[in-house]
Backbone as CSV, one residue per row, in Angstrom:
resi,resn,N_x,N_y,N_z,CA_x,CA_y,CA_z,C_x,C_y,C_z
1,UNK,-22.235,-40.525,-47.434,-21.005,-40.293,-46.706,-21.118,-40.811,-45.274
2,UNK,-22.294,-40.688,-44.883,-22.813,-41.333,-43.411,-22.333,-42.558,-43.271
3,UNK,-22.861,-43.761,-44.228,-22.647,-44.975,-44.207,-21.574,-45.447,-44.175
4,UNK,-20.549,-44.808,-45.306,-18.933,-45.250,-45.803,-18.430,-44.431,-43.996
5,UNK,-18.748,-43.554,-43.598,-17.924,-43.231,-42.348,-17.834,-44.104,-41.214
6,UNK,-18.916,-44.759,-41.147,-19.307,-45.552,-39.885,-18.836,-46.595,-40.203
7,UNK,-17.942,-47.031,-41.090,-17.074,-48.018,-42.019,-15.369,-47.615,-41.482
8,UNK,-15.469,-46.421,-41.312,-14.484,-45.507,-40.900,-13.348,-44.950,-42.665
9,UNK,-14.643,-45.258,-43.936,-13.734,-44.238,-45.130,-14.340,-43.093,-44.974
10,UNK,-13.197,-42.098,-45.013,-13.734,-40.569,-45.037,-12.805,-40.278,-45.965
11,UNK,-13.633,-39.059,-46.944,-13.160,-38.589,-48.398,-11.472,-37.929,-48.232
12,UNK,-10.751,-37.942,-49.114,-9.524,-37.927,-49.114,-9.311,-36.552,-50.428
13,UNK,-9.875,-37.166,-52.180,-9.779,-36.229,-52.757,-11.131,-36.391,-53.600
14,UNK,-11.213,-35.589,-54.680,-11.941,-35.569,-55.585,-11.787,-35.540,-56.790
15,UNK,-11.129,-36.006,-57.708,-10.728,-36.193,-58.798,-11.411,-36.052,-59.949
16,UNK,-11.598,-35.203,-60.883,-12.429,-35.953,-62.668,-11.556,-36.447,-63.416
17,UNK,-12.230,-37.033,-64.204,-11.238,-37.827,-64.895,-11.941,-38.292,-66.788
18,UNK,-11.386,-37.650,-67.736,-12.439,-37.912,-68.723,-11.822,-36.336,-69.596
19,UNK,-12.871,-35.921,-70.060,-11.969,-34.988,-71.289,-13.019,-35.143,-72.724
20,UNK,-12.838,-34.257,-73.636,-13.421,-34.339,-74.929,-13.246,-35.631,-75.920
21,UNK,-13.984,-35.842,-76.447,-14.324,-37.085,-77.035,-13.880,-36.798,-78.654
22,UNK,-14.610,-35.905,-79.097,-15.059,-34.836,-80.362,-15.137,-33.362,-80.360
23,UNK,-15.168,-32.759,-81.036,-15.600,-31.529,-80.902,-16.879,-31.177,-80.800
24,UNK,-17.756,-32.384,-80.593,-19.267,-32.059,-80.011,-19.765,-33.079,-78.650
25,UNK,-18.478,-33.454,-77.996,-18.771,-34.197,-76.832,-17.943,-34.498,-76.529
26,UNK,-17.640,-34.343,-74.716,-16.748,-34.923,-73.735,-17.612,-36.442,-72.800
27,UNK,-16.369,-36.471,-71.832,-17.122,-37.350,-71.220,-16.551,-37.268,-69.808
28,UNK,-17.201,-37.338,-68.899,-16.763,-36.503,-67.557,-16.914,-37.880,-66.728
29,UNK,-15.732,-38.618,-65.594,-16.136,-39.677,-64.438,-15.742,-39.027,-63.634
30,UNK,-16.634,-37.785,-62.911,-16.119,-37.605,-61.306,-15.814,-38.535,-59.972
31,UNK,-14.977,-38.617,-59.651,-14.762,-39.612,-58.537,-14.503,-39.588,-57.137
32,UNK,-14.396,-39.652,-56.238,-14.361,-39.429,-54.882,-13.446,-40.658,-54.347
33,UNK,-12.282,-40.209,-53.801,-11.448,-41.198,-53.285,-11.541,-41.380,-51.478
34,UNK,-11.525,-42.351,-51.104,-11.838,-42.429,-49.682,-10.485,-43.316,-48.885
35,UNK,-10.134,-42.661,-47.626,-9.297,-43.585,-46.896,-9.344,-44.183,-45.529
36,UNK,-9.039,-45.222,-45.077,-9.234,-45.489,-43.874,-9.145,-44.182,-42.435
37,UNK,-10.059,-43.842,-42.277,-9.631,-43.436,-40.713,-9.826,-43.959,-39.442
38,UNK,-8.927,-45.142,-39.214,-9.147,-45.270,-37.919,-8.206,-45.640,-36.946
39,UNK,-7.403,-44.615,-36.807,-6.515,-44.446,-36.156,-5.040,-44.974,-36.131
40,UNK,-4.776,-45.664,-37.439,-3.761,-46.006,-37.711,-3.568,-46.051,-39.513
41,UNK,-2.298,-46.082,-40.192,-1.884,-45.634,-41.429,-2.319,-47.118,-42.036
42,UNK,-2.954,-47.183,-43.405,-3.327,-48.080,-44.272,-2.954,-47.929,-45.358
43,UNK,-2.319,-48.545,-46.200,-2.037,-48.469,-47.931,-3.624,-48.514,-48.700
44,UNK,-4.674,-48.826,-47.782,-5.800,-49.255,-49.255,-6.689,-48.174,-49.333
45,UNK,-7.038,-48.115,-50.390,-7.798,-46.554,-50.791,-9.297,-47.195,-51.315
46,UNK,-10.178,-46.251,-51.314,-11.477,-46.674,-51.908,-11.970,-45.630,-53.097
47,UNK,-12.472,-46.004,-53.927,-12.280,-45.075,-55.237,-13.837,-45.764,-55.830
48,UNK,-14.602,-44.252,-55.459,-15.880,-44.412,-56.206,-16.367,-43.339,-57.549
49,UNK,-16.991,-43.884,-58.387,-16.841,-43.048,-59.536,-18.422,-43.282,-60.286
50,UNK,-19.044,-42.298,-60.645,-20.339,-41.870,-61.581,-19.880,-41.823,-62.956
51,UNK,-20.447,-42.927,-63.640,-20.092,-42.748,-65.022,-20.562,-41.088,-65.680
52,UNK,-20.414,-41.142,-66.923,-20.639,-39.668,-67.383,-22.239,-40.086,-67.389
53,UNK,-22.646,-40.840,-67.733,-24.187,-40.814,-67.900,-25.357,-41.292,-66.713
54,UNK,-26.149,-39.910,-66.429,-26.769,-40.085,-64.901,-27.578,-40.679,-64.963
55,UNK,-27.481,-42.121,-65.129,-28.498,-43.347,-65.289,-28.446,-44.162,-64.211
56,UNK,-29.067,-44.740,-63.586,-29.532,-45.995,-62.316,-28.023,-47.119,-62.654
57,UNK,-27.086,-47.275,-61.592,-26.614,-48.130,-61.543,-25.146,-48.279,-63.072
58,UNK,-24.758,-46.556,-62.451,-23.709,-46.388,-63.128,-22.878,-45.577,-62.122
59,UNK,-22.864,-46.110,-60.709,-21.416,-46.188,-59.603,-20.650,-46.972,-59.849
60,UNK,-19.597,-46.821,-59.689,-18.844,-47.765,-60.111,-17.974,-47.676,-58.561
61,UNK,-17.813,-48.539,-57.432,-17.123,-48.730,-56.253,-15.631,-49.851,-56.295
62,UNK,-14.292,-49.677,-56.353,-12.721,-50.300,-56.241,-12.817,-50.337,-54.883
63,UNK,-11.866,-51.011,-54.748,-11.094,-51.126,-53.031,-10.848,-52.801,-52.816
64,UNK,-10.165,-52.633,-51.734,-10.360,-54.066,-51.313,-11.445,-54.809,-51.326
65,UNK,-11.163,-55.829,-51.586,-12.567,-56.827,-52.026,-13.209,-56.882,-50.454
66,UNK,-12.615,-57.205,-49.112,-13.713,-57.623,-48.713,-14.220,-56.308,-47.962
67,UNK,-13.461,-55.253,-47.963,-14.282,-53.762,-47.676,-15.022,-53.441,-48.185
68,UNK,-14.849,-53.377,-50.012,-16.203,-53.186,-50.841,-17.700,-54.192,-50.641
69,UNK,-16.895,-55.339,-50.126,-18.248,-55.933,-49.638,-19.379,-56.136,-48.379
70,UNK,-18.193,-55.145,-47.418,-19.253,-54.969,-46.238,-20.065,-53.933,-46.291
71,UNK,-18.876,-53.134,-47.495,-20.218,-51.554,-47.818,-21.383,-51.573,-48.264
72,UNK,-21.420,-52.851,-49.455,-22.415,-53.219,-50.353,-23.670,-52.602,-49.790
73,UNK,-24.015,-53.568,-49.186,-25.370,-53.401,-48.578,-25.678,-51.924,-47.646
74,UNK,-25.015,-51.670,-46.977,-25.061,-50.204,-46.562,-25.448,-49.062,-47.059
75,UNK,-24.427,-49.071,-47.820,-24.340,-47.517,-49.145,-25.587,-48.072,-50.405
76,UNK,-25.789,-49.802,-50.611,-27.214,-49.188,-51.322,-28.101,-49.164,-50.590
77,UNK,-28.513,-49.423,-49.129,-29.300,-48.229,-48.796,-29.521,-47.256,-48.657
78,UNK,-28.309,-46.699,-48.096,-28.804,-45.546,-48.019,-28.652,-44.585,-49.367
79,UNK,-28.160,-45.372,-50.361,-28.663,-44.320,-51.358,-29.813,-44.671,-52.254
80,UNK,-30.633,-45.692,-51.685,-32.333,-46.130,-52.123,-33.146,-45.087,-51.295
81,UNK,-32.948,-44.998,-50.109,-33.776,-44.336,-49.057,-33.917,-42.606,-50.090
82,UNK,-32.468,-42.285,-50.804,-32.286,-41.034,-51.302,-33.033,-41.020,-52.703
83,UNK,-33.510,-41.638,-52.865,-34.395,-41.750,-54.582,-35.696,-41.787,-54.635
């Protein structure tokens, strides 16, 4: 959350999204939606999401293309430093 802030996205909502599959399995994508704060109103939203399965390199990061790409490198550090 450090990294995406100093970006100026700060969390907006929290959403799941997903539901039963079978009657012996669901499948859960919690997501975290993020919006510009910096001091003026923006239409673009950032929408990050954990697949149901807690495996390496199942984030899944939307948004504007070239916002998602200044985060890139940021947010996977600092969530390498966290592993």
């Amino acid at each position: 959350l450090d990294s995406l802030a100093q970006h100026s996205w700060v969390p907006t909502a929290g959403p799941n999204f997903g539901g039963p599959i079978s009657d012996k399995a669901s499948a859960d994508w919690p997501c975290i939606i993020f919006g510009k704060d910096d001091g003026r109103y923006t239409p673009n939203a950032l929408f990050m999401a954990v697949k149901d399965q807690n495996v390496p390199g199942k984030l899944c990061v939307a948004g504007p293309p070239d916002e998602v790409a200044k985060l890139k490198d940021p947010l996977l550090q600092a969530l390498q430093r966290k592993c």
